[in-house]
C-alpha positions in Angstrom: 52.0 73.9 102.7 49.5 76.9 104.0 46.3 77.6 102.4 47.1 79.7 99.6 45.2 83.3 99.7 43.5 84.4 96.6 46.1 86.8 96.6 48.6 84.3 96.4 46.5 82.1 93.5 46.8 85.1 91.4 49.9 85.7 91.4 50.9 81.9 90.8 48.2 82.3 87.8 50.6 85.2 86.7 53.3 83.2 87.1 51.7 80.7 84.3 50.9 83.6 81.7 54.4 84.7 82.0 55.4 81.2 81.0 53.2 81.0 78.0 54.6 84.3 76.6 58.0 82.7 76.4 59.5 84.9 80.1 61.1 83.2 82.5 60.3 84.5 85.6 63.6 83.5 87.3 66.3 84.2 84.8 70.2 82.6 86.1 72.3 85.4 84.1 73.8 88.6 86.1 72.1 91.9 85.9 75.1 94.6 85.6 73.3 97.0 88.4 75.8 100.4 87.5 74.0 102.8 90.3 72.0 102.5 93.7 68.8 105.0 94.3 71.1 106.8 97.0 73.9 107.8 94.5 71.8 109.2 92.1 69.4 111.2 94.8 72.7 112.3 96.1 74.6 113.4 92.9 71.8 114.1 90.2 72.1 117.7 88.9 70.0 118.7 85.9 71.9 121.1 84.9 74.9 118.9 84.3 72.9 116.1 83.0 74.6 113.4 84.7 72.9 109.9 84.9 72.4 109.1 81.5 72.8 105.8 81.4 71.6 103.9 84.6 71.2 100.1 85.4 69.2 99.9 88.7 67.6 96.6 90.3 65.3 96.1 93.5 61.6 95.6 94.6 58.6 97.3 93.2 56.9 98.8 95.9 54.1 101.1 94.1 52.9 100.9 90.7 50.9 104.1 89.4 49.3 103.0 86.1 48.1 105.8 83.7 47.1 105.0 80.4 50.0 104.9 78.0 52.4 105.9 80.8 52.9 104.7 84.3 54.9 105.8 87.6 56.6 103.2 89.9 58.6 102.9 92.7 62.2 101.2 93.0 63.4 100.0 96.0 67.2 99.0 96.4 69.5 98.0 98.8 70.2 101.9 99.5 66.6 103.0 99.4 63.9 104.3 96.9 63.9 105.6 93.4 60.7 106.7 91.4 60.4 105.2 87.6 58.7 106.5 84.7 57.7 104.0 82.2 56.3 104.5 78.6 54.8 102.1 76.4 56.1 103.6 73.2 59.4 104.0 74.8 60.1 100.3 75.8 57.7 99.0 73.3 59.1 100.9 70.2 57.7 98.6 67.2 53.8 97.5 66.4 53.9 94.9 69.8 53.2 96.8 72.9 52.4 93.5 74.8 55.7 94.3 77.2 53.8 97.3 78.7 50.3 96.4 78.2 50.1 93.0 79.4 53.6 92.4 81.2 54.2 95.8 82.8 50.4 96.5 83.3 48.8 93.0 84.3 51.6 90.4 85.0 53.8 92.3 87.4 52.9 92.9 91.3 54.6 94.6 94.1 57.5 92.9 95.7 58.7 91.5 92.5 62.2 92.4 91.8 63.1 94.2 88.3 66.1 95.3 86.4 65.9 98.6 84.5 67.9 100.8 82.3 67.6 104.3 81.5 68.4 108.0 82.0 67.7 110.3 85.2 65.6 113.3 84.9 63.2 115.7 87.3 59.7 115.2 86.3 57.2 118.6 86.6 57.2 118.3 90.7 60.7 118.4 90.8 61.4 114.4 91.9 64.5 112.9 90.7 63.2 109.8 88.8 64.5 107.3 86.4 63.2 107.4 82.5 62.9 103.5 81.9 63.9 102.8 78.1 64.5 98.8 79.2 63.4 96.7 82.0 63.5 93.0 83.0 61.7 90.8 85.1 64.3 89.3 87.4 62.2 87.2 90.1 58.6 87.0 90.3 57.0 87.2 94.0 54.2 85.0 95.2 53.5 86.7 98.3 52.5 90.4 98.6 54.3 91.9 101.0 52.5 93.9 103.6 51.0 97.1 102.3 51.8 100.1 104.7 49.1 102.9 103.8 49.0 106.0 104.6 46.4 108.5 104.7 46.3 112.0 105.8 43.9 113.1 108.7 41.7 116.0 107.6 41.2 117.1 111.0 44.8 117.8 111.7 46.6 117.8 108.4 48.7 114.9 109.8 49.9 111.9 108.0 48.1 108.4 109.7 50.0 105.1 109.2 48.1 101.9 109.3 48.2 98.3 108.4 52.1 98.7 109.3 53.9 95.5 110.0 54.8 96.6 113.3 53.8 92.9 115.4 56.9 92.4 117.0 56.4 88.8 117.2 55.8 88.8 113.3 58.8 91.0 112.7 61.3 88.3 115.0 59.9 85.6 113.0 59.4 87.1 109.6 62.8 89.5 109.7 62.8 89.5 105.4 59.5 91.4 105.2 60.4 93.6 108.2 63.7 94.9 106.7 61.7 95.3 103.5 58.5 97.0 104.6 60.3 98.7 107.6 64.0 99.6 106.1 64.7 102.0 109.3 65.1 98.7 110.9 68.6 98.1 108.8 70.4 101.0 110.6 70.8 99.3 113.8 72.1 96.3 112.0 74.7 98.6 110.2 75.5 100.0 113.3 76.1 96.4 115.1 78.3 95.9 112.1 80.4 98.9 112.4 81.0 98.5 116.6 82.3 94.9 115.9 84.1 96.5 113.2 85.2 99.4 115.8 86.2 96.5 118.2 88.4 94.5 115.6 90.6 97.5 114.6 91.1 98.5 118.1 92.8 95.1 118.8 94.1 94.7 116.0 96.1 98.0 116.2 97.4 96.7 120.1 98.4 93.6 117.7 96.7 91.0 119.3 95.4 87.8 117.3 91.9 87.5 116.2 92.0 83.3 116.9 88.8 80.5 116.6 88.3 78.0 119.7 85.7 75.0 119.3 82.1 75.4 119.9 81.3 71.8 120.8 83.5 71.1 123.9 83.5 67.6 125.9 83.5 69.9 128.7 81.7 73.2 129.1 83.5 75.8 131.1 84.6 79.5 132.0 81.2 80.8 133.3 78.6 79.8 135.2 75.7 78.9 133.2 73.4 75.9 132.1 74.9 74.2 129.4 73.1 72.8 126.1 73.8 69.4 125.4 74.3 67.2 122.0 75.7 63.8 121.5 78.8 62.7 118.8 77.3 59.4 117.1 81.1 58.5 116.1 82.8 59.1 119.2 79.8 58.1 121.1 80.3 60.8 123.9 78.1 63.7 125.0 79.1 67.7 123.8 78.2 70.4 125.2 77.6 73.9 123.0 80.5 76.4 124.9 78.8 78.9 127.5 82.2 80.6 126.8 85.5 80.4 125.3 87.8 81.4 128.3 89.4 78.0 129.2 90.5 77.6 125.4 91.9 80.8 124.7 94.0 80.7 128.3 95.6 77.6 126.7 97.0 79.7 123.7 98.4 82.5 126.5 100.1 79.0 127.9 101.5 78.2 124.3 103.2 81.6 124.4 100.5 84.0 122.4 100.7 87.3 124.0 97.3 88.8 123.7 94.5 86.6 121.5 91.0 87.6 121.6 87.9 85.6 119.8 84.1 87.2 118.7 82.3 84.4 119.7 78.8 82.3 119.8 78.4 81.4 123.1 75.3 79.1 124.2 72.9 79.3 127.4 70.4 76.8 128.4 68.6 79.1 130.4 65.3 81.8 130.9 64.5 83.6 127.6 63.5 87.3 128.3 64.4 91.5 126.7 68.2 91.1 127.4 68.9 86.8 127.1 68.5 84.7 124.0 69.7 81.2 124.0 72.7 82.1 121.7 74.5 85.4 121.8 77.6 86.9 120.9 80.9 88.1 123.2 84.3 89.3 122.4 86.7 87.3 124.6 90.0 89.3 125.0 93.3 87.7 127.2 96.4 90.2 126.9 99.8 88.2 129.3 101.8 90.3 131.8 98.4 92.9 132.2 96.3 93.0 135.1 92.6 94.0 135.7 93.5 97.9 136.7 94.9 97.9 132.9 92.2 96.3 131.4 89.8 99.0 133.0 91.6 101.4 131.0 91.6 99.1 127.6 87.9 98.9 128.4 87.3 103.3 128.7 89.3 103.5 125.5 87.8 100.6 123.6 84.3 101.8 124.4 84.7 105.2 124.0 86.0 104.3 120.7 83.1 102.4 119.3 80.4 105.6 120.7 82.7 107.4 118.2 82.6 105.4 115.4 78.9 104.9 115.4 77.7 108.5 116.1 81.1 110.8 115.9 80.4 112.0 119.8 80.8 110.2 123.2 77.1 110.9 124.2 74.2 108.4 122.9 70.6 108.4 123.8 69.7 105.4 125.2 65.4 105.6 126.1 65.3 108.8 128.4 69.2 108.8 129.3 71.8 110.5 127.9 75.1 108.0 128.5 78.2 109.6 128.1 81.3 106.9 127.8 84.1 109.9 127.4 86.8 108.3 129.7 87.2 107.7 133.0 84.1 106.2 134.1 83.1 105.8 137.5 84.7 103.2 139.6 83.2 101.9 142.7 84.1 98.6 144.7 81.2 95.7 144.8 80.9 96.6 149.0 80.7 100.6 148.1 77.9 100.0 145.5 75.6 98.1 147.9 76.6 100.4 151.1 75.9 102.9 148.9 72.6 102.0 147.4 71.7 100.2 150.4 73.2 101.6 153.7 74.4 97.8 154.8 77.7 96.5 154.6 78.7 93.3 153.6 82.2 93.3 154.5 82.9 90.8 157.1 79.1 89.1 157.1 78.8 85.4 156.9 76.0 83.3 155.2 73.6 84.0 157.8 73.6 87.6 157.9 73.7 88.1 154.7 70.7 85.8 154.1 68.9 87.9 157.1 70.4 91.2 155.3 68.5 90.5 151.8 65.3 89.4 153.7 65.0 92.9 155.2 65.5 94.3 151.6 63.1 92.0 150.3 65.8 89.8 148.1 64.3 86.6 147.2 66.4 83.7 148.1 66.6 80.0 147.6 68.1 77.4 150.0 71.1 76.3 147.2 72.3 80.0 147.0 75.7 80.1 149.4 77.2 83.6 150.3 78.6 84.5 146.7 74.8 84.1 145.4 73.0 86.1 148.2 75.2 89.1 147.3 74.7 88.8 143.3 71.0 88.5 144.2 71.2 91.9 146.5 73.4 93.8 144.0 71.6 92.9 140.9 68.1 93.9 142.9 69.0 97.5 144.5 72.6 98.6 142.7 72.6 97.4 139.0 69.3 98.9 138.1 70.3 102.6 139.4 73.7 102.4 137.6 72.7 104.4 134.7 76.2 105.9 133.2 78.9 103.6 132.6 80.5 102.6 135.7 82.8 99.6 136.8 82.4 97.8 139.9 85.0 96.2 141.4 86.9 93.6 143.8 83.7 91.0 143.9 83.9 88.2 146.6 86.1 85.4 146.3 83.1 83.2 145.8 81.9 84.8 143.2 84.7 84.3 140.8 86.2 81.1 140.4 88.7 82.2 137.7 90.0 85.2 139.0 92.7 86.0 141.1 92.7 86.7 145.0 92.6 90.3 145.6 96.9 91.9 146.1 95.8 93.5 149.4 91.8 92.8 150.3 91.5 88.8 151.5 88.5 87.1 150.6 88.3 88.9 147.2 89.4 88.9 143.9 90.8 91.0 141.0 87.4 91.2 139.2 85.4 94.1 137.5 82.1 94.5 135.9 81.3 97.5 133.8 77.2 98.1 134.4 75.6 100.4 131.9 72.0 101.6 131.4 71.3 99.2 134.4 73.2 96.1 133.1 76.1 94.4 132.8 78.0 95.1 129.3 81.7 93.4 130.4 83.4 91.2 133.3 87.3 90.9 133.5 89.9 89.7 135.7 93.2 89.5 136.7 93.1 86.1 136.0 94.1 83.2 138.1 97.2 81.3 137.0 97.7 79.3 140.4 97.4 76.0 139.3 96.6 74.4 143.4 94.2 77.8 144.0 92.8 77.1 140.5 91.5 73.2 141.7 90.3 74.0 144.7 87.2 76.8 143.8 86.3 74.1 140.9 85.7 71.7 143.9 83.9 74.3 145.9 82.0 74.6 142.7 81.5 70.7 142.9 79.7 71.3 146.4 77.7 73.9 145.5 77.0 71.5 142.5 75.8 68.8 144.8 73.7 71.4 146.5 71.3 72.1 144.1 73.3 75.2 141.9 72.3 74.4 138.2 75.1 76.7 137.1 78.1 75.5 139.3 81.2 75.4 137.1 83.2 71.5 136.3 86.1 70.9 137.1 88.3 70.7 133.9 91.6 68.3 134.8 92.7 69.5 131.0 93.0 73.3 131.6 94.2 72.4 135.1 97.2 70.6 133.2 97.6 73.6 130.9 98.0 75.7 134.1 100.6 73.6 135.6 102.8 73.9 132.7 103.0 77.8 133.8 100.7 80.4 133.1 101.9 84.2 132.9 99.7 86.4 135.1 96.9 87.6 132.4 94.4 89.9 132.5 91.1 88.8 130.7 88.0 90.7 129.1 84.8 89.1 127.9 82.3 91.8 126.6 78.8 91.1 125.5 78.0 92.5 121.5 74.2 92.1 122.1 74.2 94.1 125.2 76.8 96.9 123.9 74.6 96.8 120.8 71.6 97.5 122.2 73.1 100.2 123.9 74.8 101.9 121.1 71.5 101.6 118.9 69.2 103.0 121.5 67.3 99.2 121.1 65.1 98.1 124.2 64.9 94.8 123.4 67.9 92.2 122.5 65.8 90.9 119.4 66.0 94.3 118.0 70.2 93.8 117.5 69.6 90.1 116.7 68.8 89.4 112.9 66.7 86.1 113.6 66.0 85.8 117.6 65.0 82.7 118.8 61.2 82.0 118.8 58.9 79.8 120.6 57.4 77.0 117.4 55.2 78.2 115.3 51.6 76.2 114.9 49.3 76.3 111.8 45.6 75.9 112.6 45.3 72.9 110.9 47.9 70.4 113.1 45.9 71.1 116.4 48.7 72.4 118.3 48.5 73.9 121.9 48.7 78.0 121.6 52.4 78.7 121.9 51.1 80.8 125.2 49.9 77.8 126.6 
C-alpha cells in the first residue's frame, strides 16, 4: 500500500467519526435518482414551477460553507447542478448535528451524495436544487485533483492551473480523468454511437452479427506478430487472434451469406500514437460480392457513421477538413506511387525496386522481398499525403496472400485499402477461394518465414480443408474502430478513443525499480 498523504489520513479519520455517530459510509440499499442535472437545466421554468420534487445523486465537487447555509456543487453522470443546503431545513428539530458536523466537517469533495428537494433560481439567476434531505452514499479517501481557476487581472481572462492534463496520468488513471476532465466522455459517446452506426447498417443488409474464438491453436488472416499463452489441460501453445478472417470464411463455407464480427484482435508488436497491443476491427464477409462492391459498401457505411456522429459529411480532423460524402477517390497502388513519386513499379523486380527506394531514401532490410519494398515506399511518400478519404487499389500479388489474383492485371490481386488523414482505416478483398492458389502463397509465406520475416503468415491445413469443400467467391472487409474513431472524434492519439490504453508498469519509489524510461 502507498504512503498515505495527510490528506488521505484525514479523510480515513473522517471515515471513523462517521462510524461513531452511527452512519455508515457505504450504505447497500438503492437510491431512487428521479432526475439528472441536464434534465432539469434543460426543462426548469420558474414560472411553471416544475421540479418539485427531485432525487439527484453524484460527486461533490465544491462546497461553499456559509454559516447556517451553504452552496455546493453536484456532479452527475449528465453534468453539474448547484445545491443549496440549510441547517434548519434538513435539521428541523433541536439536533443540528447533520449539518454542523456531518454536512460541514465530515464530508469532502469527491464523495458521492444522494439528495432530495425542489428546484428553484437563487438571486443570480442559477438553476439550483433546495436540499430538504440528503444522504451520504460512499465516502472518498482520495481527493481528487483540484482544477482552480483564477482570473488574470491583466487581461480579464480566466487561467486554468493544477489541471490533470499529464497524459501519461490520464491513460493510467482514466476514473479521475473522466471525473475532473468530463469533455473527455464525448469522444467515448461518440465511439459508442459509430459502432452503433456500423451495427445497424449491417444489420439492415441482414447480415449476422457472429463470435469466433480469441485463443486459436493457430494464428492467422494477417500478417503480424502473434502473442503467445499456453493451455495447462491440453498442454498445447495458443496464440491471442491477430484477426478473425480464417474463422468467419469457415461460416461463408457452412452456407452463411454475409457474417461480420467487432472484434479484439491482438499484436505483439511496436507500441506508438496509432498501435496498442490490443485493438478493435469490424470484420465483414458478404458471398457472391466482389471487392468493386465492397468499395461501395465501404462510401456508404462511412458516410453513414460521419452522419450519425455530427449530422454532416465534413469533420475536422487537426487542420483538415475530411469530407467522406460518397465517391471517394480511387487510385491503383502503381498510380499512387507514380504519382507521388514519378517511378513506376510496374514490371520491376527485387533489384530495382530495392535500388528504386534507395534513391528515395526508403530504409530497407535484407528479409524484406518485393511485396515489402513496395509497402515500405508507399507507406513513406504516398500514405502520409493522402489526406481525404481515398481507396487504393490492385496491390501486388505478394502483398496479399488471401486475396484473389487480379480478373485482368497478372501479378496482382483484388485488394483495396481506404487511407484517411494519412492512414489506413480498412483493407478488403475479393477474397481467394482457390483452394491449390490458396496453399501455395502460405508456402511462399513459409520462405519468407525462413528468411527472417517475423510477420510471415502459417500455413493453416484446417482452413485449407474448409476451402476444398468449396468456397463461393466472397468479398471481405476488415475496418479498424480505433483508427475510424480517432478520425471521427478529431483524437491525435489512439489512447484518446481507448478507455484504458496499455501502459508501460508502473514503479513506486520504494521497490527500487529501473525508471520506466530506462
Amino acid at each position: 500500500m502507498h504512503h498515505l498523504s495527510e490528506q488521505e489520513l484525514i479523510r480515513r479519520q473522517k471515515l471513523d467519526e462517521l462510524h461513531k455517530l452511527g452512519i455508515e459510509p457505504y450504505p447497500s440499499e438503492l437510491f431512487d435518482v428521479n432526475f439528472y442535472a441536464q434534465e432539469i437545466h434543460d426543462n426548469y421554468h420558474p414560472e411553471l414551477n416544475n421540479f418539485q420534487e427531485v432525487r439527484l445523486a453524484g460527486r461533490l465537487m465544491s462546497i461553499r460553507v456559509k454559516g447556517k447555509a451553504s452552496f455546493a456543487e453536484l456532479q452527475d453522470a449528465s453534468g453539474r447542478i448547484q445545491l443549496y443546503v440549510n441547517r434548519d431545513e434538513i435539521c428541523p428539530g433541536e439536533d443540528k448535528e447533520l449539518y454542523n458536523t456531518v454536512f460541514k466537517k465530515l464530508l469532502d469533495l469527491g464523495d458521492f451524495v444522494g439528495v432530495e428537494g425542489y428546484v428553484f433560481k437563487t438571486m443570480v439567476g442559477e438553476t439550483s436544487v433546495h436540499v430538504k434531505n440528503f444522504k451520504l452514499l460512499s465516502k472518498a479517501l482520495r481527493p481528487l485533483p483540484v482544477v482552480k481557476e483564477r482570473v488574470d487581472e491583466a487581461t480579464g481572462e480566466k487561467v486554468t492551473y493544477d489541471a490533470f492534463t499529464d497524459p501519461e496520468q490520464r491513460y493510467r488513471q482514466r476514473y479521475v480523468d473522466l471525473v475532473v476532465n468530463p469533455h473527455v466522455r464525448d469522444a467515448f459517446v461518440k465511439r459508442t454511437q459509430l459502432v452503433q452506426a456500423m451495427r445497424n447498417y449491417l444489420n439492415d443488409k441482414g447480415y449476422l452479427e457472429v463470435e469466433t474464438p480469441i485463443l486459436q491453436p493457430l494464428y492467422g488472416g494477417a500478417a503480424a506478430r502473434p502473442f503467445k499463452t499456453h493451455h495447462n489441460t491440453l498442454d498445447m501453445t495458443l496464440y491471442l487472434r491477430i484477426a478473425n478472417e480464417l474463422y468467419l470464411k469457415r461460416l461463408i463455407v457452412g452456407g452463411f451469406d454475409g457474417v461480420y464480427e467487432f472484434s479484439k484482435d491482438f499484436r505483439n508488436e511496436g507500441m506508438s500514437r496509432f498501435h496498442n497491443p490490443e485493438f478493435t476491427q469490424m470484420e465483414l464477409y458478404v458471398a457472391y460480392k466482389d471487392y468493386y462492391w465492397m468499395m461501395d459498401l465501404v462510401e456508404e457505411m462511412v458516410e453513414r457513421v460521419a452522419l450519425a456522429l455530427h449530422g454532416k459529411t465534413e469533420v475536422q480532423v487537426g487542420e483538415n477538413v475530411i469530407n467522406f460524402q460518397r465517391p471517394w477517390k480511387r487510385f491503383t497502388m502503381a498510380e499512387a506511387i507514380e504519382h507521388y513519386t514519378g517511378f513506376s513499379i510496374d514490371g520491376k523486380n527485387e533489384e530495382e525496386l530495392r535500388a528504386a527506394a534507395k534513391d528515395l531514401k526508403v530504409g530497407l532490410d535484407p528479409s524484406m522481398g518485393k511485396a515489402k519494398i513496395i509497402d515500405e515506399i508507399f507507406g513513406e511518400h504516398v500514405e502520409p499525403k493522402l489526406i481525404q478519404p481515398t481507396f487504393i487499389t490492385d496491390y501486388p500479388v505478394e502483398m496479399s496472400p488471401l486475396a484473389k489474383k487480379h480478373r485482368d492485371k497478372p501479378g496482382l490481386v483484388e485488394r483495396f485499402e481506404a487511407i484517411c488523414n494519412g492512414k489506413e482505416i480498412c483493407n478488403a478483398f475479393s477474397e481467394l477461394n482457390d483452394p491449390i492458389d490458396q496453399r501455395a502463397r502460405f508456402e511462399e509465406q513459409l520462405e519468407l518465414g525462413k528468411r527472417g520475416d517475423t510477420e510471415a503468415m502459417v500455413l493453416d491445413e484446417d482452413f485449407l480443408r474448409a476451402l476444398e469443400y468449396g468456397m463461393p467467391p466472397t468479398a471481405g472487409l476488415g475496418i479498424g474502430i480505433d483508427r475510424l474513431s480517432m478520425i471521427m472524434t478529431n483524437s491525435t492519439s489512439i489512447q484518446d478513443v481507448l478507455f484504458f490504453p496499455q501502459m508501460k508498469p508502473e514503479y513506486t519509489k520504494s521497490e527500487n525499480a529501473p525508471h520506466p524510461e530506462a
